[in-house]
N, C-alpha and C positions, 0 to 999 in steps of 0.2 A: 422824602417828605417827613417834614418835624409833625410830632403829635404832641398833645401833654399829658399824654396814658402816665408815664415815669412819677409827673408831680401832682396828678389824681394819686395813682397807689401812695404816694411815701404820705401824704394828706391824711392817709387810710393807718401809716402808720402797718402798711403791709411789704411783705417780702414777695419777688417775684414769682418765687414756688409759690406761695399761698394764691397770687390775684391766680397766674396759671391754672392752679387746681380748680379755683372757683370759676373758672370759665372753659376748663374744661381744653386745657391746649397745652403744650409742654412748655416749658420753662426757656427754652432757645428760643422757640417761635418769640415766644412775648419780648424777650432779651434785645431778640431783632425789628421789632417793631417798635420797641420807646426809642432804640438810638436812628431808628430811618432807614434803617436795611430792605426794611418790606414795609410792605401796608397792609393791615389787618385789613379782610376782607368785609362786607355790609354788616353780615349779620355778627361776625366779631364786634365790628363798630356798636352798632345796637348794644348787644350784651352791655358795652363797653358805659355804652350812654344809660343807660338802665341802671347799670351796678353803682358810675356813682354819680347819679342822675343833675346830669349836665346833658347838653344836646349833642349832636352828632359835631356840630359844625365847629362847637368850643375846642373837644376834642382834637379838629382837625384844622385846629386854629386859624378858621377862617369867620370865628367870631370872639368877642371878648366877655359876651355875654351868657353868662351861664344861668341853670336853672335853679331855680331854690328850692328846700324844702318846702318853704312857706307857697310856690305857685306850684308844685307837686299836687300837696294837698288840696288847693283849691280847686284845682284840676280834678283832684277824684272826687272831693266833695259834688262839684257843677256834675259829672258822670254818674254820682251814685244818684243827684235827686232823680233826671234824666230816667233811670234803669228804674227806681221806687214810680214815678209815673205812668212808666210803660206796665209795669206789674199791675198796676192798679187798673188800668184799663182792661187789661187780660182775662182778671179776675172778675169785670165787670161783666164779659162774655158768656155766651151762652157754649155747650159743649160743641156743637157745631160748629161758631164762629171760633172758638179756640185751636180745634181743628185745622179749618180752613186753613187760619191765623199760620200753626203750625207748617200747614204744607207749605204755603206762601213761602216762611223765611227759609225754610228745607231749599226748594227751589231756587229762589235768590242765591243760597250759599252752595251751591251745588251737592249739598251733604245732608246726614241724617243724623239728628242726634239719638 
């Protein structure tokens, strides 16, 4: 399976030691996954889409469509107002309801902060 990892990196103006290093995988691995030898596993993938923020599917060219900076940021903008509402409500809370609030998403997420 073709990827376009190869024409992301040289895009980047990167060598494959460096993407490598940057994601933390040696240098053969990577070697062997731009010419089709392997297939980078999910969470490679991810990294992959992350680092140079296109989607998974560009990537694995089973779309043409890549992501831009320009819907990156509107993406985070739409999430930060999102995250600034929900503080505001938080803060509007009484220590109890805060609390509460807390246990709640504790529970949901199976964890504690």
């Amino acid at each position: 399976m073709k990827t376009r990892i190869k024409e992301l990196r040289l895009e980047k103006k990167m060598t494959q030691q460096a993407l490598a290093k940057q994601l933390g995988i040696n240098q053969a691995s990577l070697s062997k996954i731009e010419c089709g030898a392997i297939t980078p596993d999910a969470l490679l993938l991810i990294d992959l889409s992350r680092f140079f923020h296109v989607t998974t599917d560009y990537i694995l060219l089973l779309s043409e469509e890549r992501l831009t900076a320009d819907c990156l940021l509107a993406d985070n903008l739409c999430n930060l107002k999102k995250y600034q509402n929900l503080i505001t409500i938080y803060q509007k809370m009484t220590q109890k309801q805060q609390t509460d609030f807390y246990n709640f998403l504790c529970s949901m997420s199976d964890s504690h902060i």
